[in-house]
C-alpha positions in Angstrom: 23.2 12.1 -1.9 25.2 9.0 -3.2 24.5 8.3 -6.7 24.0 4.7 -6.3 21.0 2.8 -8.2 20.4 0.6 -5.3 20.5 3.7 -3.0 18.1 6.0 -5.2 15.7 2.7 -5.4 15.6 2.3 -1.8 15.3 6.3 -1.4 12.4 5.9 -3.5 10.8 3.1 -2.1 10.7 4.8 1.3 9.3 8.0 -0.1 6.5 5.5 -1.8 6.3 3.7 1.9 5.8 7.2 3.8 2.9 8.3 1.3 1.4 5.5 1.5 0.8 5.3 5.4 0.1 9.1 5.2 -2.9 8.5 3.1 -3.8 5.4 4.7 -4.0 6.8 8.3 -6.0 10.5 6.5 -8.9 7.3 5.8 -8.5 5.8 9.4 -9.0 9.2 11.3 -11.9 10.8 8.9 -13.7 7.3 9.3 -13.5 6.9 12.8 -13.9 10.7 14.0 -17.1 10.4 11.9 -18.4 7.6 13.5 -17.4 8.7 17.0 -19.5 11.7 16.1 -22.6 8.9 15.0 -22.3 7.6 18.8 -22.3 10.8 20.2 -25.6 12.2 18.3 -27.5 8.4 19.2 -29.9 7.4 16.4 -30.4 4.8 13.7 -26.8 5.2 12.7 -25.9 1.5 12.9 -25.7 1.3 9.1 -23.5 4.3 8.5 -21.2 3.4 11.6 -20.9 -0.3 9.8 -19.8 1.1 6.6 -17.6 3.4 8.6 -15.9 0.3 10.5 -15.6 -1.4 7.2 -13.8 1.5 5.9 -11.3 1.5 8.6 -10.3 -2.4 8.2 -9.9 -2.1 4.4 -7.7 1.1 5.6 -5.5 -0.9 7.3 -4.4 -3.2 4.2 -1.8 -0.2 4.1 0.4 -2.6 6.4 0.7 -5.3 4.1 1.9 -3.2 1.3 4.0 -1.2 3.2 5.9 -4.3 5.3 6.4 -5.7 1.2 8.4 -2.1 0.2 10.2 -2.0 4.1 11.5 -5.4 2.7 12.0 -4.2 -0.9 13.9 -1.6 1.0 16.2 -3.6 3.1 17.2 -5.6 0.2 18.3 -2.7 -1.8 20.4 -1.4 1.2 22.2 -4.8 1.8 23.2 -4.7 -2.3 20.8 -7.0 -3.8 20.0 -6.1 -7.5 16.4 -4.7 -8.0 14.8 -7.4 -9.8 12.5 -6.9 -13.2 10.2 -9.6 -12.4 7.2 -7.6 -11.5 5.4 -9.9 -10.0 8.0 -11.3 -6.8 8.5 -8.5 -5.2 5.5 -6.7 -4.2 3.8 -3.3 -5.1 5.6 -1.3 -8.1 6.4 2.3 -7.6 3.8 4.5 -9.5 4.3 4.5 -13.2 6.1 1.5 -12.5 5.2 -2.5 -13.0 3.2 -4.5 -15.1 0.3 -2.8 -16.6 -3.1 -5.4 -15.8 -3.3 -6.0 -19.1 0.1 -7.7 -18.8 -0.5 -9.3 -15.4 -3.8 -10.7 -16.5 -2.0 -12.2 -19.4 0.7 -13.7 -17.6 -1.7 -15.3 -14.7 -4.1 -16.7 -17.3 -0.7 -18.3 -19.1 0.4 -20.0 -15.5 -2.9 -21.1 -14.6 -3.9 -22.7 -18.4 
């Protein structure tokens, strides 16, 4: 394994990427074979099978976050610097970031 930062970063971001889908698509499956199993039985399910489809679309945010680490990713790999920032660049890795204590602050000092 090379002991490049830029490498290690973009090792890490793809690790973050691959949990990150895992858990997403563990939410899309449990939601959806429920509520197939609500159509099956018949029955005033309609509310439980809408909170079911809600469940899946807020699921599927996963892309967004993980198309801003893929590009995260292929920055690292063509040798741009990680930036600092914290804020430009999409999600930090766990542990990671601004705190939202800090992020708060620094919103409420660009919008006042």
């Amino acid at each position: 394994m090379s002991s490049d930062p830029g490498i290690a970063a973009a090792l890490a971001e793809l690790a973050a990427v691959r949990a990150e889908v895992a858990a997403a698509v563990d939410v899309i499956l449990a939601a959806s074979e429920e509520g197939l199993l609500l159509l099956t039985a018949g029955g005033p399910a309609g509310e439980v099978l809408q909170g079911n489809f809600c469940t899946i679309l807020e699921a599927t945010s996963f892309q967004d976050i993980t198309g801003q680490r893929l590009t995260r990713v292929e920055s690292l790999l063509r040798g741009a610097a990680p930036s600092r920032d914290g804020l430009e660049n999409g999600p930090a890795l766990a542990g990671g970031g601004l705190s939202q204590d800090a992020a708060d602050a620094l919103l409420s000092r660009s919008s006042g």
